[in-house]
C-alpha beads as a LAMMPS data file, in Angstrom:
LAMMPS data file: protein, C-alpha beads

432 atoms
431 bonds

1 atom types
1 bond types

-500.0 500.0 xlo xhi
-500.0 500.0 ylo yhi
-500.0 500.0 zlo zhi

Masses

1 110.0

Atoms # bond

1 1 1 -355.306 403.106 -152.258
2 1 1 -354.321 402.439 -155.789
3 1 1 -351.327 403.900 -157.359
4 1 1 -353.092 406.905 -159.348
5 1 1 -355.110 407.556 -155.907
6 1 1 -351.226 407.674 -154.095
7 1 1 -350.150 410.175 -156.242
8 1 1 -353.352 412.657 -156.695
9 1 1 -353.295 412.499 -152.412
10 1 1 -349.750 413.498 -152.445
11 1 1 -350.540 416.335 -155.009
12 1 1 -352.916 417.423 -152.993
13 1 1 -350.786 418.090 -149.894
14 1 1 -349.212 421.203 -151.369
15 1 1 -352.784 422.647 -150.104
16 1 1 -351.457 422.677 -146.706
17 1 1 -347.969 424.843 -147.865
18 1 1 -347.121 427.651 -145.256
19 1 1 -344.023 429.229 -143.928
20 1 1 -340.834 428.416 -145.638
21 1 1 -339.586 425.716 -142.723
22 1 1 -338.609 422.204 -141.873
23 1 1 -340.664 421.932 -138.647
24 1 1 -343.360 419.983 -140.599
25 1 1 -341.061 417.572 -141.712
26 1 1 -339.478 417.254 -138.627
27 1 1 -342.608 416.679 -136.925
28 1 1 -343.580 413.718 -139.420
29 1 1 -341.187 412.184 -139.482
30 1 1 -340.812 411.799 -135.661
31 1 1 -343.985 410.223 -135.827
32 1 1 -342.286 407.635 -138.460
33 1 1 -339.292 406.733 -136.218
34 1 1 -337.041 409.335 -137.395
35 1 1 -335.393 407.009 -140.381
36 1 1 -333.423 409.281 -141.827
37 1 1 -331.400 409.086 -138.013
38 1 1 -330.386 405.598 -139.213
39 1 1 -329.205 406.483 -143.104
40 1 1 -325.683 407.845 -143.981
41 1 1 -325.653 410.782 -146.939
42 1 1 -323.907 412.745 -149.842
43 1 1 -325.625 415.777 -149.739
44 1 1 -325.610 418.093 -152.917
45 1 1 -327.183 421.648 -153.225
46 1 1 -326.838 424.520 -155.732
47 1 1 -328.247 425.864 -158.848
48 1 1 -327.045 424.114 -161.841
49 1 1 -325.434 420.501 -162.385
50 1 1 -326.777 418.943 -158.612
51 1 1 -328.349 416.230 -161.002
52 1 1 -325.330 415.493 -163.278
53 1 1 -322.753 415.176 -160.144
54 1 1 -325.664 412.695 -158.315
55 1 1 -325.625 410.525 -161.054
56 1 1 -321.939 410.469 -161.631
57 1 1 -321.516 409.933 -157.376
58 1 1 -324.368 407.392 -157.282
59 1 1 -323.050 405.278 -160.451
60 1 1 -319.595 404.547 -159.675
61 1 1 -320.805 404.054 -155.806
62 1 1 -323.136 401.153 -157.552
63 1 1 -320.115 400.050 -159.350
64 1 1 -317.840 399.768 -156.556
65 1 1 -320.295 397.235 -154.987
66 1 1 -322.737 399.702 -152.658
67 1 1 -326.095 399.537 -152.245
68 1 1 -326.941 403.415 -153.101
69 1 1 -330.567 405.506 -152.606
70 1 1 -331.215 407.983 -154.835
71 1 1 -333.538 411.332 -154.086
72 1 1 -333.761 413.515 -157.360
73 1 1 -335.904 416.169 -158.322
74 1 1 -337.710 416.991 -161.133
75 1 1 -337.977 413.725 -162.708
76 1 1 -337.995 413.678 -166.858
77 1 1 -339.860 410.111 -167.221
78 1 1 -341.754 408.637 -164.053
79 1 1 -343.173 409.797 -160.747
80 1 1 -341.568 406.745 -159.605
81 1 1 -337.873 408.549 -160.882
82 1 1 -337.676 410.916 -158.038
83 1 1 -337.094 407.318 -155.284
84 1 1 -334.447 404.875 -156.519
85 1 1 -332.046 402.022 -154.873
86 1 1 -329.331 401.331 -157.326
87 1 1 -330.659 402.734 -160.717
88 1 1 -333.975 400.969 -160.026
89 1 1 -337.447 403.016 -159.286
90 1 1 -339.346 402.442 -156.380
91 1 1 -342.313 400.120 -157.425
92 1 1 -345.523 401.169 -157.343
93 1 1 -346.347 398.568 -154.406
94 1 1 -344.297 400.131 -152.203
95 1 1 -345.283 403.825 -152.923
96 1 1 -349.064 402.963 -152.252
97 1 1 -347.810 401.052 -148.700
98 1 1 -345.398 404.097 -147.773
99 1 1 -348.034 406.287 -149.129
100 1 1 -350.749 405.305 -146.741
101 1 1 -347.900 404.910 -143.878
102 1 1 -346.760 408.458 -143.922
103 1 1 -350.485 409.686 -144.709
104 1 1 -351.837 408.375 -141.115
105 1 1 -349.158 410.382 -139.803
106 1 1 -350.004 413.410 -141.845
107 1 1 -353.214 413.141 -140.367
108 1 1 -352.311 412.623 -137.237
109 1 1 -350.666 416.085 -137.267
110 1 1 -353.850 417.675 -138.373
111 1 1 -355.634 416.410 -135.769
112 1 1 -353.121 417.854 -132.997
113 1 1 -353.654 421.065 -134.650
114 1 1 -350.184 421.177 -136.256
115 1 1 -348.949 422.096 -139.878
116 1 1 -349.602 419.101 -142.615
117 1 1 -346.261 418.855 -144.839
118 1 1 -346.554 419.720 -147.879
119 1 1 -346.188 416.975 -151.410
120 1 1 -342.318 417.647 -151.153
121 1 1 -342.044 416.556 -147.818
122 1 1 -344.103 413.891 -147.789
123 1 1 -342.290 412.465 -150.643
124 1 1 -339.067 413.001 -148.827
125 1 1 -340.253 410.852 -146.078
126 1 1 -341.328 407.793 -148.159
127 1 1 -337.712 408.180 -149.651
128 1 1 -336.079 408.002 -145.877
129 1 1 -338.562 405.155 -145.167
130 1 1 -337.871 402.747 -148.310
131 1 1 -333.961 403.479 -147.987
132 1 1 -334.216 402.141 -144.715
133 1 1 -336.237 399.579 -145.485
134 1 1 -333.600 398.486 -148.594
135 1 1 -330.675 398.629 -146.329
136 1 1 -328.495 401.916 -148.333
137 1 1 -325.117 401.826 -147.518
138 1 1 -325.279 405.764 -148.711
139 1 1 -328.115 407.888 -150.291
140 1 1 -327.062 410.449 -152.430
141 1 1 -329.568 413.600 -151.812
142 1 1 -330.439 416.221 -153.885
143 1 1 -332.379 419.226 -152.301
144 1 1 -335.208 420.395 -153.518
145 1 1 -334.892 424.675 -153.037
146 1 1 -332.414 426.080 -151.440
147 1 1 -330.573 424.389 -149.085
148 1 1 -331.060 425.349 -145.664
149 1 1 -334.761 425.336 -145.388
150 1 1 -334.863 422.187 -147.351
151 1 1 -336.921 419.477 -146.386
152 1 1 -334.154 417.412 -147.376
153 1 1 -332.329 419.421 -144.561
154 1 1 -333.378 417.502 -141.205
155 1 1 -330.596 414.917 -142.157
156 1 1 -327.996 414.583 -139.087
157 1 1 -325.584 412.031 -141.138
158 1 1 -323.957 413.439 -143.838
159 1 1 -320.540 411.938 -144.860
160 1 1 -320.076 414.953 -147.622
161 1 1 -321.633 417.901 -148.863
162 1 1 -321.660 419.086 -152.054
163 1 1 -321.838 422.514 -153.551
164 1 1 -322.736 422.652 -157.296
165 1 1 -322.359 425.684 -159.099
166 1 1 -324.134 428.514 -157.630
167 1 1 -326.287 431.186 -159.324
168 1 1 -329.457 433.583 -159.240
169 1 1 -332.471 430.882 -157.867
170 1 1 -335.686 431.211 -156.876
171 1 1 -334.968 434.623 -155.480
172 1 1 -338.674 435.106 -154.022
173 1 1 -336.995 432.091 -151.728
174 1 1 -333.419 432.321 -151.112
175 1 1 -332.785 436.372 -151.026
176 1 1 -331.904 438.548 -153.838
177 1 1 -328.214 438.618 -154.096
178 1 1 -326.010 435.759 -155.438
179 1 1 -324.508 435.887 -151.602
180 1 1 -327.687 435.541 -149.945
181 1 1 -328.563 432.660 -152.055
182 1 1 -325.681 430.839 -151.278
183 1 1 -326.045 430.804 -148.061
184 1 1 -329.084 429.350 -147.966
185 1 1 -327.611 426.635 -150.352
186 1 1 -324.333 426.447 -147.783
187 1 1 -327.007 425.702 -145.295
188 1 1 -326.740 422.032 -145.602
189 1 1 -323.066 421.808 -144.477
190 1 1 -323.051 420.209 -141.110
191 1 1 -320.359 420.182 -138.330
192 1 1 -318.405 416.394 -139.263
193 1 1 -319.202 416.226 -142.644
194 1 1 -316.354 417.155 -145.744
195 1 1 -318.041 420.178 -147.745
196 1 1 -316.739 419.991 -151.629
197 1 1 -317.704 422.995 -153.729
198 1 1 -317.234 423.802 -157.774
199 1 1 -316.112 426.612 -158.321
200 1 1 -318.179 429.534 -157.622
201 1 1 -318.866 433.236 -158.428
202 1 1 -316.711 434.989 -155.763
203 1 1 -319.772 436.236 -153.936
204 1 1 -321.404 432.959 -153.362
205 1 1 -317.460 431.276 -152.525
206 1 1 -317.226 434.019 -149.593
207 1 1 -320.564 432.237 -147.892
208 1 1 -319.779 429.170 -148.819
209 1 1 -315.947 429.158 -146.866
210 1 1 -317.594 431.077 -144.062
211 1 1 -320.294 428.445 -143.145
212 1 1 -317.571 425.680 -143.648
213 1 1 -315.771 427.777 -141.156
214 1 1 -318.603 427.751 -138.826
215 1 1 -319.428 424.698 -138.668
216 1 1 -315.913 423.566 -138.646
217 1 1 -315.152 421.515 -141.758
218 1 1 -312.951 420.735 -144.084
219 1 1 -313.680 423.081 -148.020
220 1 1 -312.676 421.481 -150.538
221 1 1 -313.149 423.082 -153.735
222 1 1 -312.620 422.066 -157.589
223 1 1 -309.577 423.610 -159.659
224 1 1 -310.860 424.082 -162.870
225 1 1 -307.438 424.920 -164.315
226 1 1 -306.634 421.272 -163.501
227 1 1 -309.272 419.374 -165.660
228 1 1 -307.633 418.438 -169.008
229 1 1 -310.349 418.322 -171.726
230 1 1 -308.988 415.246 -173.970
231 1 1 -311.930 414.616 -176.479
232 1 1 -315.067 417.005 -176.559
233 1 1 -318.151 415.784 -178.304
234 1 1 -321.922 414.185 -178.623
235 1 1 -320.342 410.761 -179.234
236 1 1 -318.733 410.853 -175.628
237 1 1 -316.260 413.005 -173.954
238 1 1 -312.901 412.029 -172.330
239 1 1 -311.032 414.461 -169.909
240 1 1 -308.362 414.223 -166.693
241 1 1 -308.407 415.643 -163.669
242 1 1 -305.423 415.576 -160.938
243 1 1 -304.705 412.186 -160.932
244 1 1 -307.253 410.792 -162.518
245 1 1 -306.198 410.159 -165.852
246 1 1 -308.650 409.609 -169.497
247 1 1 -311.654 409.645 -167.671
248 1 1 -314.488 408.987 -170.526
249 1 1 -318.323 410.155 -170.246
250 1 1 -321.097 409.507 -172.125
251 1 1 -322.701 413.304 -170.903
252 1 1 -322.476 415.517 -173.571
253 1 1 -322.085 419.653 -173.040
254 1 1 -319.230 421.610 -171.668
255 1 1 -320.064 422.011 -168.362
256 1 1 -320.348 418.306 -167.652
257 1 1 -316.412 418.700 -167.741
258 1 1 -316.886 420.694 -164.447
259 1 1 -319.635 418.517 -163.067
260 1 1 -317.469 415.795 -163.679
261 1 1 -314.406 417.326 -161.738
262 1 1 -316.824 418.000 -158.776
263 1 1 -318.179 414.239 -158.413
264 1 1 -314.062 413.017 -158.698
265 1 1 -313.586 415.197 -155.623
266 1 1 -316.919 413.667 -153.300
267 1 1 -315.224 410.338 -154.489
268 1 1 -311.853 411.216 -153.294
269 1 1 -313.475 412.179 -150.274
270 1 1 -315.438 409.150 -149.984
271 1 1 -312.347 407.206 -150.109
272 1 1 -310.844 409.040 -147.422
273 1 1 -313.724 408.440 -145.420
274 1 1 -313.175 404.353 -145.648
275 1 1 -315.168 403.826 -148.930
276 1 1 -313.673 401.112 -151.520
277 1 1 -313.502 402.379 -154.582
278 1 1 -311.141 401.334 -157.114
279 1 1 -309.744 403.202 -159.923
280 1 1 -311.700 400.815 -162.217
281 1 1 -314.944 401.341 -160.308
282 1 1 -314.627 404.843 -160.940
283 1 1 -313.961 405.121 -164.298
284 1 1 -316.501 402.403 -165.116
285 1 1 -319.038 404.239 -163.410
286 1 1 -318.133 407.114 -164.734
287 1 1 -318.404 406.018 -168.182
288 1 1 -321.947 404.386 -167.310
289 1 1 -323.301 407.563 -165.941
290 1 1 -326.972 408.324 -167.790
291 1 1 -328.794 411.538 -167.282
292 1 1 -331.011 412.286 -169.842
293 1 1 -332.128 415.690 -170.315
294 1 1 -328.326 416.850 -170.244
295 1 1 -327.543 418.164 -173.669
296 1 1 -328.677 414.515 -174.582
297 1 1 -328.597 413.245 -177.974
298 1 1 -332.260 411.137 -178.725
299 1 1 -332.597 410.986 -182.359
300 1 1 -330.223 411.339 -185.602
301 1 1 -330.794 412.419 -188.882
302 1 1 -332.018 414.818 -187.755
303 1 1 -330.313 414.925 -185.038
304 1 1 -332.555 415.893 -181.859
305 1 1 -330.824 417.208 -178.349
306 1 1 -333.013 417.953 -175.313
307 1 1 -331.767 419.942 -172.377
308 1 1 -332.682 421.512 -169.075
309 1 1 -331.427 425.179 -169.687
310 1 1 -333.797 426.682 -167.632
311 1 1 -331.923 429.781 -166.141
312 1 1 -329.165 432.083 -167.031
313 1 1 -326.462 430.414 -166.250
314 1 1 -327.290 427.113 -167.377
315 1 1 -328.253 429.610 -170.893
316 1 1 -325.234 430.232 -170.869
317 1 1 -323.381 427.195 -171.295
318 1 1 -326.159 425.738 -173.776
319 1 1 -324.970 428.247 -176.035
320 1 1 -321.216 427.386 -175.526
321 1 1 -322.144 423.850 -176.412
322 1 1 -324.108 424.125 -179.058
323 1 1 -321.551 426.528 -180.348
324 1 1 -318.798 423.902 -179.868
325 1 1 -320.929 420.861 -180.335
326 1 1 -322.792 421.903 -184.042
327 1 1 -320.526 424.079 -185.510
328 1 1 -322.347 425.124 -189.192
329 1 1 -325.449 423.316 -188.592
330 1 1 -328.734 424.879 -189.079
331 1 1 -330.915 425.203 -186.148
332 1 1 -334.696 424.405 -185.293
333 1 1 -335.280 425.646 -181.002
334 1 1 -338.217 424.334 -179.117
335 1 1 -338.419 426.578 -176.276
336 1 1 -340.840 426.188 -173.355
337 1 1 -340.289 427.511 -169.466
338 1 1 -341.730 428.341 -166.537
339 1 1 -343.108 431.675 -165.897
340 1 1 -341.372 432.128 -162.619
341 1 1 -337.854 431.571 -163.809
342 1 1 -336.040 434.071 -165.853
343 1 1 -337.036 433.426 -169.015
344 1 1 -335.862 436.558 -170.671
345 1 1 -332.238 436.265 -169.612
346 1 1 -332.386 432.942 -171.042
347 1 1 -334.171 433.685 -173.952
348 1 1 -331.886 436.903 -174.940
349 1 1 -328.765 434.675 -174.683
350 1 1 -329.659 431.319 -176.902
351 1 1 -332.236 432.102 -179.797
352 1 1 -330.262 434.909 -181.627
353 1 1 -328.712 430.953 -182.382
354 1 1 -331.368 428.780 -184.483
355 1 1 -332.836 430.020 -187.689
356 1 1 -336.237 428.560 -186.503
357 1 1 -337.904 428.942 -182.858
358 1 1 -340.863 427.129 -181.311
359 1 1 -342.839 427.495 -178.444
360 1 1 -344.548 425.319 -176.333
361 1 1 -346.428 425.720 -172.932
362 1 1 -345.356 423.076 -171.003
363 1 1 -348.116 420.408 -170.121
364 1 1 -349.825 419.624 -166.715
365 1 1 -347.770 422.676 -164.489
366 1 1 -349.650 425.470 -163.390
367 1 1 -346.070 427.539 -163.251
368 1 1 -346.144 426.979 -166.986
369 1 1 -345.419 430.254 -169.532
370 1 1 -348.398 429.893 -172.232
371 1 1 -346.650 429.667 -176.065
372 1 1 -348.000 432.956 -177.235
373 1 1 -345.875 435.030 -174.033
374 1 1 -343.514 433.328 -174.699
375 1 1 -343.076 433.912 -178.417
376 1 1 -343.853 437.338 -178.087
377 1 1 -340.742 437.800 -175.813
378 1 1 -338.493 435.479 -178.425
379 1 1 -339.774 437.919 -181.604
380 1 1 -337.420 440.703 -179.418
381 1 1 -334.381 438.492 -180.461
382 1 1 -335.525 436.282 -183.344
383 1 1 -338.575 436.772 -185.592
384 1 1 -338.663 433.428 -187.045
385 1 1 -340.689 432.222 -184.009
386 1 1 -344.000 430.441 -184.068
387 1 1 -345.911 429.423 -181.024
388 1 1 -347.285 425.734 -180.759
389 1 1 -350.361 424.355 -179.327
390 1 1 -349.063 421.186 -178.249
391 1 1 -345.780 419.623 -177.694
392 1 1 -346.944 417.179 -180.335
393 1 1 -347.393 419.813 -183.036
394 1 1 -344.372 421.575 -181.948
395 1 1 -342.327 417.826 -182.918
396 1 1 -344.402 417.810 -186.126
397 1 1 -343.308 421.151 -187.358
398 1 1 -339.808 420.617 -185.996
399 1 1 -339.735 417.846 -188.282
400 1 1 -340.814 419.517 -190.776
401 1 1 -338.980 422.453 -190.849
402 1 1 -335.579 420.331 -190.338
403 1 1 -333.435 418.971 -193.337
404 1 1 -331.161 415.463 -192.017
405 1 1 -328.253 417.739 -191.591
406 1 1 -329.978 420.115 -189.084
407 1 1 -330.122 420.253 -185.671
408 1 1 -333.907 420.323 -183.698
409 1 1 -332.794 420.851 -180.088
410 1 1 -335.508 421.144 -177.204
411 1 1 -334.791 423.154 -174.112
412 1 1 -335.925 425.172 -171.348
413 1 1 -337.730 423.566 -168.276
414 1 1 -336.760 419.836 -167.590
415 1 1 -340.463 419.479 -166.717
416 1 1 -341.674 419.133 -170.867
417 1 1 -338.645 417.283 -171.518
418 1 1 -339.946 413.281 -170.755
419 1 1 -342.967 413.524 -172.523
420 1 1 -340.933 415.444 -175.788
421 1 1 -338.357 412.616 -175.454
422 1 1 -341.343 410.010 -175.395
423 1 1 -342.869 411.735 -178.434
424 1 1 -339.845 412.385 -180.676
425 1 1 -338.957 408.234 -179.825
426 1 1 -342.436 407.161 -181.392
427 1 1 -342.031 409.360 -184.031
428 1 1 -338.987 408.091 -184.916
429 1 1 -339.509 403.963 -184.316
430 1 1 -337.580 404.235 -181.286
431 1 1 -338.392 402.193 -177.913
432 1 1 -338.839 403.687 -174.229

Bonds

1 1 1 2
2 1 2 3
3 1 3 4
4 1 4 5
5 1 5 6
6 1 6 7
7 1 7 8
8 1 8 9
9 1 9 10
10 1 10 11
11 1 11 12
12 1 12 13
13 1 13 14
14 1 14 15
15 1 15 16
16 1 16 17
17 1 17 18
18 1 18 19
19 1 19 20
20 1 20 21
21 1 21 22
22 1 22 23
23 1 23 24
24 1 24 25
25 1 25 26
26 1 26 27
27 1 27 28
28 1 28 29
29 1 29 30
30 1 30 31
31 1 31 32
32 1 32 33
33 1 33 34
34 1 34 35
35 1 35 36
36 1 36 37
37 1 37 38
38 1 38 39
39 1 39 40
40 1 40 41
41 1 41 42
42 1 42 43
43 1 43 44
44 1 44 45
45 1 45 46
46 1 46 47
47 1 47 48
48 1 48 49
49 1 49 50
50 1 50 51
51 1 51 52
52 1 52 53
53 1 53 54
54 1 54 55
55 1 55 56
56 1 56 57
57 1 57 58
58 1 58 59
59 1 59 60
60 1 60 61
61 1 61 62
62 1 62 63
63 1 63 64
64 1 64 65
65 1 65 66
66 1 66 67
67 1 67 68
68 1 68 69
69 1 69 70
70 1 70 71
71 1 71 72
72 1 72 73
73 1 73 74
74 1 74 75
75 1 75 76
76 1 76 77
77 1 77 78
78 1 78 79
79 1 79 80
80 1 80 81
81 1 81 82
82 1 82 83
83 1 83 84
84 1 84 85
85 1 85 86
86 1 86 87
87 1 87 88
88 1 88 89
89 1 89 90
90 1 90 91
91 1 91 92
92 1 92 93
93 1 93 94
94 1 94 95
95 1 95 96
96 1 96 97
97 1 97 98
98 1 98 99
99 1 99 100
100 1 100 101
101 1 101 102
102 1 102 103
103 1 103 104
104 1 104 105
105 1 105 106
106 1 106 107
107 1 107 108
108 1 108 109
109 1 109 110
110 1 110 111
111 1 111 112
112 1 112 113
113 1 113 114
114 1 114 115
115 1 115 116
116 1 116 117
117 1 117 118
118 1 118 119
119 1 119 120
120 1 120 121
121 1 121 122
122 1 122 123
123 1 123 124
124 1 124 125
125 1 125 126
126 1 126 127
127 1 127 128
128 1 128 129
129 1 129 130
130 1 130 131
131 1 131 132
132 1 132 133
133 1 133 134
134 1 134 135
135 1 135 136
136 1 136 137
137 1 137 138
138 1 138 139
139 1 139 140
140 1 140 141
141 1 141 142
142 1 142 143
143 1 143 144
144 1 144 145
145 1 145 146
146 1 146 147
147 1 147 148
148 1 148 149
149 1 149 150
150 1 150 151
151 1 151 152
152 1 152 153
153 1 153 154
154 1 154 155
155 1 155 156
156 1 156 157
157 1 157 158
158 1 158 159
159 1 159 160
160 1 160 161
161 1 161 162
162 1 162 163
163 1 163 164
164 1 164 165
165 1 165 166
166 1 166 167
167 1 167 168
168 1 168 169
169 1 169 170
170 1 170 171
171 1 171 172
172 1 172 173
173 1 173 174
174 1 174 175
175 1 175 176
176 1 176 177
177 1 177 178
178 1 178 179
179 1 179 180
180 1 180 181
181 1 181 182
182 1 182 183
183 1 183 184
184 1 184 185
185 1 185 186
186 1 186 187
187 1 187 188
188 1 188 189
189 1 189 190
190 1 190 191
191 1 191 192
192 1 192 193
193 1 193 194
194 1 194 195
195 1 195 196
196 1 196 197
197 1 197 198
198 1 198 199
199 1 199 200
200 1 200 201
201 1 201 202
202 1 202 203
203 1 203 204
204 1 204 205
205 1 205 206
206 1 206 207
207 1 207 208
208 1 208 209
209 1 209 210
210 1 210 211
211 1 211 212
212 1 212 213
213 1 213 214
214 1 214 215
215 1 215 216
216 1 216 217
217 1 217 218
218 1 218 219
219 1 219 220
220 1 220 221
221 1 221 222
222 1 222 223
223 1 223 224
224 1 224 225
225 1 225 226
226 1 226 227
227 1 227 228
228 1 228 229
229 1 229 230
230 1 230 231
231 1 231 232
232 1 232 233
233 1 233 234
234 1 234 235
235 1 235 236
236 1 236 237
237 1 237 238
238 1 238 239
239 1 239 240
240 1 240 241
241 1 241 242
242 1 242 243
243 1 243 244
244 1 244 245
245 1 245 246
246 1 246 247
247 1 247 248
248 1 248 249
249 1 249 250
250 1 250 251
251 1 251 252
252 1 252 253
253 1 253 254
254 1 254 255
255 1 255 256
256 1 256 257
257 1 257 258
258 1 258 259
259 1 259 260
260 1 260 261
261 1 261 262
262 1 262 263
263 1 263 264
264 1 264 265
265 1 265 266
266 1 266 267
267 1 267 268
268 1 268 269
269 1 269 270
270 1 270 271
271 1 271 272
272 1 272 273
273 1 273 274
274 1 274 275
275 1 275 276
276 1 276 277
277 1 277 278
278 1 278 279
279 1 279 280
280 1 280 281
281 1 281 282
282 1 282 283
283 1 283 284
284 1 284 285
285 1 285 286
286 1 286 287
287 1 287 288
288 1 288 289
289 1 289 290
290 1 290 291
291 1 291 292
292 1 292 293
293 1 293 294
294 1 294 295
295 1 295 296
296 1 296 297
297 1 297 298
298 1 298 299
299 1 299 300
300 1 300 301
301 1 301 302
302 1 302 303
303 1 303 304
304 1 304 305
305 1 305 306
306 1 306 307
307 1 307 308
308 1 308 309
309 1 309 310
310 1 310 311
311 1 311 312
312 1 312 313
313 1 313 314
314 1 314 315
315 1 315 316
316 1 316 317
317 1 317 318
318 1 318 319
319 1 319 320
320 1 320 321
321 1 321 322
322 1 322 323
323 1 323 324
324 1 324 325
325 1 325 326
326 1 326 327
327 1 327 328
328 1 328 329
329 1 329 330
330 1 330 331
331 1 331 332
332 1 332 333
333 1 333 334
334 1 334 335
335 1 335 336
336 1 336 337
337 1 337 338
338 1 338 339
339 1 339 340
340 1 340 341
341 1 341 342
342 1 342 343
343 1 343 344
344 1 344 345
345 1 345 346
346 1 346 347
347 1 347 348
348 1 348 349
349 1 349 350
350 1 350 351
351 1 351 352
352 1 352 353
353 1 353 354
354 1 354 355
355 1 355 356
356 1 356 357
357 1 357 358
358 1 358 359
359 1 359 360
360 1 360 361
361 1 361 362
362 1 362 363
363 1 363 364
364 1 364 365
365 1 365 366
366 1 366 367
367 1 367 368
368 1 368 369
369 1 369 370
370 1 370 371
371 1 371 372
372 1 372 373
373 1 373 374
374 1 374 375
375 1 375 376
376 1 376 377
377 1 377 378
378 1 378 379
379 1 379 380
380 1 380 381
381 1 381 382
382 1 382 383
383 1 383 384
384 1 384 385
385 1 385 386
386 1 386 387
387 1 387 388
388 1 388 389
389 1 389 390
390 1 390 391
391 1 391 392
392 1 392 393
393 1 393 394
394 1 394 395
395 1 395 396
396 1 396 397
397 1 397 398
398 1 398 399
399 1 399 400
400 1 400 401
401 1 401 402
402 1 402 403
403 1 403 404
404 1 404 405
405 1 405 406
406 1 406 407
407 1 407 408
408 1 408 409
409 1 409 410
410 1 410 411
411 1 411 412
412 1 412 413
413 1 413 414
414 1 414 415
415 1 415 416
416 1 416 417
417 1 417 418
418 1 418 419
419 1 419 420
420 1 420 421
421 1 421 422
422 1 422 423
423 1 423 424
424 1 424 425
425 1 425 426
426 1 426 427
427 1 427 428
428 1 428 429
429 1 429 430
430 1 430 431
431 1 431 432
């Protein structure tokens, strides 16, 4: 099996999707030895800002000397993104080799007549398998849907789970009020783990506190009035929170002040849980911290931003940061989503902003919104909107519609938002 070969057969296992459960993943990985039975976890579920408070957590666990997995999904730049031990990708050696391993099992559960996991879950069980194999001290999980249903979800060993922020999500999934969708998300708190939440909507905060109560554990949750914004900004943001004082970050946008908050609070917990981590460990990793695709800065003059706004809550504090963040500049808005999300919402809140709008279907997803629908729906807010017919052209006439004192910012689905990077960094000289 080469590496291209690895990664069409795991694309092809969403063929076997069926009910909405973890028994296929349960049964697979049984068949592998159950390794996620020997791994120890931070746990994070939730709408908006799960990848944010994993990099934060992960990065100033790396600095204070662990040895940290990472499970993300979507990725912006590699396949290889979505499996790392201490910033570092999986290689494609060991994806073929856990490939093939997890594939005889996969077939070994067809032939007993039972479900076949799906891509997600076979992915999730190479990620259990290599952590093992590279000796974690703690993997820091992100969930994939949901919570409770999760493949992620057959973990026994979680030292803390987190709540991010908490809003309308796949609601074909989860249920269709902000309650029932937080209790699927709450569904990853397990008795003898710490559950730390943001801050939620009081509808999702009521399920939240009431599985912590069933399950018995301690709910912690963030106090926004206790984060003390100190600097605000593109170039790097500084801000306290409780007793951790001047803490900087290199994330720019205004919730990352929140996100931030969250991932002191798993570290506080961590700490009480026996974890070393020093005051300097923190706020050096915290500093370090690198997520692209977060209100991220890749090119000046013009300067370029991409970021995942992709629903309406993460709409709405894009516009509260690029209201804050370029004050007077004029504005050029790639746009692309998926058709399955709720584009409108997000739509109606951010492009009443730029003076220029383009579209763009994103590439290779068959969820994608084609450029023409979704230009059509932008005209009912902004009729400077032209569709594009590549992600390429869209750069091109960004660029060319942009003077060196605008702003070009590219947002929507974090799925486009590698390949734009990739594209705007040749175009400007730049290296990967």
């Amino acid at each position: 099996m080469t590496y291209e070969e690895a990664k069409t057969y795991l694309a092809d296992c969403n063929q076997y999707s069926g009910e909405f459960s973890v028994e296929p993943i349960r049964n697979l990985l049984s068949l592998l030895g159950n390794p996620q039975d020997q791994l120890t976890f931070v746990h994070i579920a939730g709408t908006n800002g799960k990848g944010s408070v994993l990099a934060y957590v992960s990065t100033v666990l790396k600095e204070a000397g662990y040895k940290v997995g990472r499970y993300i999904s979507p990725t912006i730049f590699s396949y290889r993104e979505r499996i790392q031990v201490n910033e570092s990708y999986i290689s494609r050696e060991d994806l073929i080799r856990l490939t093939e391993k997890v594939k005889a099992a996969g077939d070994q559960l067809l032939a007993e007549g039972r479900q076949h996991p799906t891509m997600f879950e076979m992915e999730t069980a190479i990620a259990f398998l290599y952590f093992l194999e590279q000796n974690c001290d703690l993997v820091v999980l992100e969930v994939g849907m949901g919570g409770r249903l999760d493949a992620t979800n057959v973990i026994r060993n979680t030292k803390v789970a987190v709540l991010a922020s908490i809003s309308m999500d796949h609601m074909g999934f989860l249920g269709n009020t902000l309650g029932e969708i937080a209790e699927h998300k709450a569904g990853i708190i397990k008795p003898g783990c710490t559950v730390v939440s943001a801050s939620q909507q009081p509808e999702a905060a009521v399920s939240v506190r009431k599985k912590a109560e069933q399950e018995g554990c301690e709910l912690i949750c963030v106090e926004p009035e206790k984060i003390k914004i100190e600097k605000r900004g593109l170039e790097g943001q500084i801000f306290s929170y409780k007793e951790h004082a001047q803490v900087e970050i290199a994330l720019a946008g205004e919730y990352q002040f929140l996100n931030g908050a969250l991932a002191l609070e798993v570290l506080d917990e961590l700490k009480r849980k026996g974890y070393e981590i020093s005051e300097e460990a923190l706020k050096a990793g915290m500093k370090k911290t690198v997520w692209l695709g977060r209100f991220s800065a890749i090119a000046r003059d013009p300067l370029f931003i991409v970021d995942g706004a992709h629903n309406r809550d993460a709409a709405r504090v894009f516009r509260e940061s690029v209201e804050r963040d370029l004050p007077g500049k004029r504005l050029i808005f790639i746009m692309g989503v998926l058709a399955d999300k709720e584009y409108e919402e997000v739509v109606r809140q951010t492009v009443s902003l730029a003076a220029e709008v383009i579209t763009v279907m994103t590439p290779d997803n068959p969820r994608a919104l084609p450029a023409e629908e979704l230009a059509n729906t932008v005209k009912k807010y902004n009729s400077h909107v032209q569709a594009a017919e590549s992600l390429a052209a869209a750069v091109d006439l960004a660029y060319e519609k942009a003077e060196k004192e605008d702003a070009i910012v590219a947002f929507g689905s974090l799925s486009y938002l590698g390949e734009m990077t990739r594209l705007v960094w040749k175009k400007t000289g730049r290296e990967e």
